[in-house]
N, C-alpha and C positions, 0 to 999 in steps of 0.2 A: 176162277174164270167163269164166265155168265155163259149161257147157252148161248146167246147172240153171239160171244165171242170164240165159242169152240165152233159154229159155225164157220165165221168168219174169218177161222185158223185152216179150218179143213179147208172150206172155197180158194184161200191161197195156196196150199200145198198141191192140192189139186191140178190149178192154173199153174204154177211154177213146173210139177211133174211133167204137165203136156207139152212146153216149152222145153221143159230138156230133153226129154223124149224125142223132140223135133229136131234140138240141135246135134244130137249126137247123131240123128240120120244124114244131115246135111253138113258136119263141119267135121273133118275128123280129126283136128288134135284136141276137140272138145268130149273133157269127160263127166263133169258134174256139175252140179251149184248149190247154194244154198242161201238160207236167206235170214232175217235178225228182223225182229218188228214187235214195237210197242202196239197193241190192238186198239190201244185209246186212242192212239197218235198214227192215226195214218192217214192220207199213205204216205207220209213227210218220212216217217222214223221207220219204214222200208227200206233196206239196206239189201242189192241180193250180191252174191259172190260167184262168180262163173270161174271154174279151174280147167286146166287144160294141161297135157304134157308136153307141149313145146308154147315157147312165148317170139318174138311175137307173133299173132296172128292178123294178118292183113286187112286193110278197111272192110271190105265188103264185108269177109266173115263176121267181124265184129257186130257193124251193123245189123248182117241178117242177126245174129242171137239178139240183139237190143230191140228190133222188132218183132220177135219173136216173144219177149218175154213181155212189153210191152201192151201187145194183143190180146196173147192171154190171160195180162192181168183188166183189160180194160171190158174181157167176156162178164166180170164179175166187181165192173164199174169201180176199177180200181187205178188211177191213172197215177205214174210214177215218172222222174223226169232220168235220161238217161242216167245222167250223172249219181243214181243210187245202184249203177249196175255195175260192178268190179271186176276186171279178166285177172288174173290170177294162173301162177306156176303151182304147180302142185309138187 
């Protein structure tokens, strides 16, 4: 991995942490996420996974995490389309 791209590892993880940080304050059967990304290839091959301990979760919640993660990746001009953002049973 190139220093450009452990940057560009940590700037995501960073941006993802603050987003979950957020959603666990504001959504509560939300408890984690993660995320899968080719560094060459992005933001296409950005995949993130949101888990939660009851399913489903209603539109709004939804949305807010999708603008939530959205935001913060877009602090670090990373724009992702919802449809790479997964809700998930844990």
């Amino acid at each position: 991995m190139t220093k450009t791209e452990k940057r560009l590892d940590k700037a995501i993880r960073v941006a993802l942490t603050h987003a979950c940080e957020q959603a666990k304050e504001t959504v509560s059967e939300f408890l984690w996420l993660t995320h899968t990304a080719d560094l060459k290839k992005l933001p296409q091959s950005l995949k993130i996974n949101c888990f939660f301990n009851t399913l489903p979760i209603n539109e709004n919640q939804k949305q807010l995490i999708v603008n939530l993660i959205i935001d913060e990746l877009n602090t670090i001009d990373i724009t992702i389309n919802a449809k790479a953002i997964s809700f998930l049973k844990e």
